[in-house]
C-alpha positions in Angstrom: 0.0 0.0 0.0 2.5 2.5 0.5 4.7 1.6 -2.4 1.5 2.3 -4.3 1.0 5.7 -2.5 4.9 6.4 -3.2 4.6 5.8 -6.7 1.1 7.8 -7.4 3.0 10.7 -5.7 6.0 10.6 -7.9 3.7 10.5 -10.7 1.7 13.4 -9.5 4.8 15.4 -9.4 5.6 15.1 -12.9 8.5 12.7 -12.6 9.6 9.7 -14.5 9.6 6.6 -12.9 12.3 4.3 -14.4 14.3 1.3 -13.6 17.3 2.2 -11.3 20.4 2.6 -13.7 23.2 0.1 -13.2 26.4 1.5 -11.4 28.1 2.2 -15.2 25.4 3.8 -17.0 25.1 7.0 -18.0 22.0 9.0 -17.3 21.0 12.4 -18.9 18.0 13.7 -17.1 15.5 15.1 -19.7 12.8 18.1 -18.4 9.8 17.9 -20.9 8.0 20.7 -18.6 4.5 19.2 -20.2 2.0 17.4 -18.4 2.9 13.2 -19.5 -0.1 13.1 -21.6 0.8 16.5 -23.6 0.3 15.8 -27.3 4.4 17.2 -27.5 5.3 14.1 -25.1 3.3 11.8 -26.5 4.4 12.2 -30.2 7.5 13.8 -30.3 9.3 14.1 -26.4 8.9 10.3 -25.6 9.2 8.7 -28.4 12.9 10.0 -29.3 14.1 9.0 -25.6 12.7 5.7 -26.1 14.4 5.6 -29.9 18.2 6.6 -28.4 17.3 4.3 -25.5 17.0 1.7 -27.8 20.0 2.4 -29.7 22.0 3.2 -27.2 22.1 -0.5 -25.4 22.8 -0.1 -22.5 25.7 3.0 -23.0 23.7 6.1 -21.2 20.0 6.3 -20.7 18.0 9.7 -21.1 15.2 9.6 -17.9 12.3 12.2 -18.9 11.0 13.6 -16.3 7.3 15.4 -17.0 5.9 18.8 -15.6 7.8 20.9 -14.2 9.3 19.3 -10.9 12.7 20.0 -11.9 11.9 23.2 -14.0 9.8 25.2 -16.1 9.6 27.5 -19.2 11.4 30.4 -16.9 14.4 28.7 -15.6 15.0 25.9 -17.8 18.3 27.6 -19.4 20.0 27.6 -16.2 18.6 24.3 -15.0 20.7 22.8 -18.0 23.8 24.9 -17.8 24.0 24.3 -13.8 23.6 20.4 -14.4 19.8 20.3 -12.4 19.1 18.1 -15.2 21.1 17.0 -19.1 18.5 17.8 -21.9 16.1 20.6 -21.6 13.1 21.4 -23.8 12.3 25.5 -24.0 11.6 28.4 -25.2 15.2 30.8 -25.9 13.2 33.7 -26.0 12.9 33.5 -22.1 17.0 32.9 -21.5 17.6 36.7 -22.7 20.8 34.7 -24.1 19.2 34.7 -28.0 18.6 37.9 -29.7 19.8 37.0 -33.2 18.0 33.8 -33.4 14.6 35.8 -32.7 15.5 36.5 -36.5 13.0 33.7 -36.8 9.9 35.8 -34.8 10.4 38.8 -36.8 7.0 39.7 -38.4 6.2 39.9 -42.5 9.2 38.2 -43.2 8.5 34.8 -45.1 4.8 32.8 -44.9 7.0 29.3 -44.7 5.8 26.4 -42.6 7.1 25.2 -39.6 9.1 22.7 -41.0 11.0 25.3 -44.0 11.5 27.7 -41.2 13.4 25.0 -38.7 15.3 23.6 -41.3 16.5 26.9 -42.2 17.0 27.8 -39.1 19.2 24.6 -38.4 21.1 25.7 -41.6 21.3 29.1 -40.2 22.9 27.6 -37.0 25.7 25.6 -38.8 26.9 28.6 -40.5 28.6 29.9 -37.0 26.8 33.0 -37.4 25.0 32.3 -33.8 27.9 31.0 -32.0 27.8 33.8 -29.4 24.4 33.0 -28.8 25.2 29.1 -28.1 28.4 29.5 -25.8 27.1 27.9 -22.8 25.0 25.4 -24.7 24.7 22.8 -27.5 21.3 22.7 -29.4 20.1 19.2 -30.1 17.1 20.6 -32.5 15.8 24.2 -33.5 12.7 24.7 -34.3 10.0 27.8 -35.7 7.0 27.8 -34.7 4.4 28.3 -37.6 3.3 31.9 -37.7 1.7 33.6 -34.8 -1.7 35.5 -34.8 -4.1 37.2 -32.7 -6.6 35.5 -30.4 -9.0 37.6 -28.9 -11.4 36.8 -25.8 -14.1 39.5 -27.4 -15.0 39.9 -30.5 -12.7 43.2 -31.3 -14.3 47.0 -32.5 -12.4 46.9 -35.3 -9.5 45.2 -37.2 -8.0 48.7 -38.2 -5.8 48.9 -35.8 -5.5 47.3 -31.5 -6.4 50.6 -29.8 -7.3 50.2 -26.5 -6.7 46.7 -25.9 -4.6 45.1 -23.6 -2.3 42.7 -25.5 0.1 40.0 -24.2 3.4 39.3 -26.2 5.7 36.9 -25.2 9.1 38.5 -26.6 10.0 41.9 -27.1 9.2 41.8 -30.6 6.1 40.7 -30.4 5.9 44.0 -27.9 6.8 45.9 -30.5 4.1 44.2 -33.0 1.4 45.1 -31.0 2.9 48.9 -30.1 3.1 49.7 -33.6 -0.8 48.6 -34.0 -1.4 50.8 -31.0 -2.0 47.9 -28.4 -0.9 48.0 -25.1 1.9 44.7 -24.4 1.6 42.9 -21.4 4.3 40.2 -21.0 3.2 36.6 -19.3 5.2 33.3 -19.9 3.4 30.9 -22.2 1.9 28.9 -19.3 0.4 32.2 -17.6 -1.5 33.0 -21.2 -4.4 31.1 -19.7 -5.2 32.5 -16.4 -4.4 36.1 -17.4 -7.2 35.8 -20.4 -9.4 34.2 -18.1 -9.3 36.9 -15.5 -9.9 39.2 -18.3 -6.6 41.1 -17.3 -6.0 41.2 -21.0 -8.0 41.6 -24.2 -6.1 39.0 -26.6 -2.7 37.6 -27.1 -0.5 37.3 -30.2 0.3 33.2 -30.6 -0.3 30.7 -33.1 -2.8 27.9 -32.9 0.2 25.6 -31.3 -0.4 26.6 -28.3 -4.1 26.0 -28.1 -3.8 22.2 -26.9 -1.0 21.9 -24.0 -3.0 25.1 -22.9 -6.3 25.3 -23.8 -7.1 28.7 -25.2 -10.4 28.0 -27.1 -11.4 27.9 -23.4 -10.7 31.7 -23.0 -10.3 33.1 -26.8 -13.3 33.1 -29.5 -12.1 35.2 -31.6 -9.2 34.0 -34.3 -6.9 36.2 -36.3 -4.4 34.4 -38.5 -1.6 37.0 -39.4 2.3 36.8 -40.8 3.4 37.9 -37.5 6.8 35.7 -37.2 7.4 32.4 -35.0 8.9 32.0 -31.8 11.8 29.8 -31.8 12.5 26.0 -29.6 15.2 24.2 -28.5 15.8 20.4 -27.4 19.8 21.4 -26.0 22.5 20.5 -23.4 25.0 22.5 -21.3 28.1 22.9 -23.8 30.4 21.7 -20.8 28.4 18.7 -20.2 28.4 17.5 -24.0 31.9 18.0 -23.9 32.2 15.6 -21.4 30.3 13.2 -22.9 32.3 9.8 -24.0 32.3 9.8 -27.7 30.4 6.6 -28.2 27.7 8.6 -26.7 27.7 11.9 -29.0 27.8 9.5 -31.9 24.2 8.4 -30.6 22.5 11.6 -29.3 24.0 12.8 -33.0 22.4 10.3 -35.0 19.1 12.0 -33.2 19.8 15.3 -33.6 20.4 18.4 -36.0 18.7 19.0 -39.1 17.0 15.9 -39.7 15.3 15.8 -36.8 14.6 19.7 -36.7 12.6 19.2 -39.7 11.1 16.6 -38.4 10.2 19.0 -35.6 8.7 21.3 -37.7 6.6 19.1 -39.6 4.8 18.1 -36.0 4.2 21.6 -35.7 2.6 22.3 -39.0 0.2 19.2 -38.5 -0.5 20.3 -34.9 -1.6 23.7 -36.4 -4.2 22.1 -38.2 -5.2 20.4 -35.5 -5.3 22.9 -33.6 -7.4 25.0 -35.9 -9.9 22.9 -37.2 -10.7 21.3 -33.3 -11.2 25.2 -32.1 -13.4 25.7 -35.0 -15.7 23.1 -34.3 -16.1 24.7 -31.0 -19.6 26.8 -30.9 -19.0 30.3 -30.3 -15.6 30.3 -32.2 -15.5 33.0 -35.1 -12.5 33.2 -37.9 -11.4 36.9 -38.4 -10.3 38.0 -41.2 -8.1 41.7 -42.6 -10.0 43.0 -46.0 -6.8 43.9 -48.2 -6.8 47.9 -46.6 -6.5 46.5 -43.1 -3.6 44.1 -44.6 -2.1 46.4 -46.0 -2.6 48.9 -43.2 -0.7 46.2 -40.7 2.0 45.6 -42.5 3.1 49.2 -43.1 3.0 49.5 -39.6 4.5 46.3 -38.6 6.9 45.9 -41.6 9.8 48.5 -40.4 10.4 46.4 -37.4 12.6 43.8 -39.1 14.5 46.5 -40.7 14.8 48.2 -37.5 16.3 44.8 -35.7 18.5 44.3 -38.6 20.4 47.8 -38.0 20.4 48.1 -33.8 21.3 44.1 -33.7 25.3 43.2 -34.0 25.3 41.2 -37.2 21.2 41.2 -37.5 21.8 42.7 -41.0 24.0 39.2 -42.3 21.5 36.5 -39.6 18.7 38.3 -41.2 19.7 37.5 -45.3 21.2 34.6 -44.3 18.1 33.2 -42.9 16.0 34.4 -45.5 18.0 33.1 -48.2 18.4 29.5 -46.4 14.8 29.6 -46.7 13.9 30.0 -50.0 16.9 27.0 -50.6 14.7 24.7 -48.7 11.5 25.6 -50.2 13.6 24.8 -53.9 14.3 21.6 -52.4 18.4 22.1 -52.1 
């Protein structure tokens, strides 16, 4: 009985229950920061531990742990670089350690899936022209999320412009999107997006339709806006000191399951969980599509556009990341 009780609380607290590793193996703790049954842990998390499990026979073992026991969206970056736990799922935006890889969040730039936009991105990372951004750590897979819109919780006045209405935006880009549409920013992590709506603290928030199954935003948005307003960026990654300990037998393995193949990959879960996510929230009574009339589109991205161009010139190197980037996409979309 109590053995039962022990193991329902370690469950309840988000962690991994796993055979005991023997006194030579290697274990590389891996925070999903998802409920278990999150549709990112179920298809995509879980499944690549259990694949480099499998190959890696008994070498190292990667123990997920779920939820966020060990850490969440806020502190995962250190978690990982002070050795809490090995591989860390997050968002970079949050470190403040990124700004030339939120090249990929900047707004009217390129309508490319998910799955172009990491592969690029990837690309973009191998051309050492982030490498002051990834001193401390070692990115496993990058990934864009497909492009964000608006989701509001009332039906808005108008689509002219976001006067008067309390916006959140979870980078300072995004600030700036909503600013230059005359909406007042409010920044919340990801996982706050739900409450704040709900207590009607803000009016909307500017996300794609990912996010609308790990946290349920058709429960406190009705109103849908899809807009070229960039992607935030993801990482899988590990402390750059801790990979560089790592016997080679086991890079050659966590290798083999990393970079670009499995950044597209990546992607390509996004782009069908955007569908998902759009057509389940649209099935939903009281769920209405908006859409801009060419003015209003044309309106937006006037005011919107300059922002990229402004990055590119106040950010070190923004103006080479920026083509670069660009250019590395419209190679994947030719197929090269």
């Amino acid at each position: 009985m109590k053995r039962t009780a022990w193991r329902w609380l370690m469950a309840a607290a988000g962690l991994a229950l796993a055979a005991p590793a023997s006194a030579d193996e290697l274990v590389l703790k891996f925070a999903t920061l998802d409920v278990p049954q999150a549709h990112l842990n179920v298809r995509v998390h879980h499944p690549w531990a259990e694949k480099i499990n499998k190959e890696a026979k008994g070498l190292f073992r990667i123990e997920v742990f779920d939820g966020e026991a060990l850490a969440n969206q806020g502190n995962i970056y250190n978690q990982v670089v002070s050795n809490v736990v090995q591989i860390g799922w997050g968002l970079p935006s949050l470190a403040g350690k990124f700004p030339l890889l939120q090249v990929a969040a900047l707004p009217y730039q390129t309508t490319a899936d998910s799955e172009v936009s990491s592969t690029a991105l990837w690309r973009l990372y191998k051309t050492g022209l982030l490498d002051q951004e990834f001193d401390q750590v070692v990115p496993l897979k990058l990934i864009v999320f497909p492009q964000s819109g608006v989701q509001f919780r009332k039906q808005p006045q108008t689509l002219d412009n976001l006067n008067g209405l309390k916006v959140i935006a979870g980078s300072k880009i995004t600030s700036q999107i909503v600013q230059k549409l005359g909406g007042a920013p409010l920044s919340f992590r990801i996982d706050e997006y739900y409450e704040t709506l709900q207590r009607a603290t803000a009016d909307g928030v500017v996300v794609g339709w990912t996010a609308f199954n790990p946290f349920k935003l058709a429960e406190v948005t009705h109103y849908h806006l899809d807009a070229p307003l960039g992607g935030e960026t993801g990482y899988i990654f590990m402390a750059r000191k801790e990979w560089d300990s790592l016997p080679d037998g086991v890079k050659k393995v966590l290798a083999a399951n990393s970079g670009e193949p499995e950044s597209r990959a990546f992607g390509h879960f996004w782009d069908e969980v955007v569908k998902e996510g759009k057509d389940n929230t649209m099935k939903l009574s009281g769920h209405t599509l908006l859409h801009l009339t060419a003015a209003q589109e044309k309106a937006w991205h006037d005011k919107i556009a300059p922002i990229a161009d402004d990055w590119a010139k106040s950010m070190p190197g923004g103006d080479k990341v920026l083509a670069t980037y660009k250019e590395l996409i419209d190679k994947v979309k030719a197929g090269s």
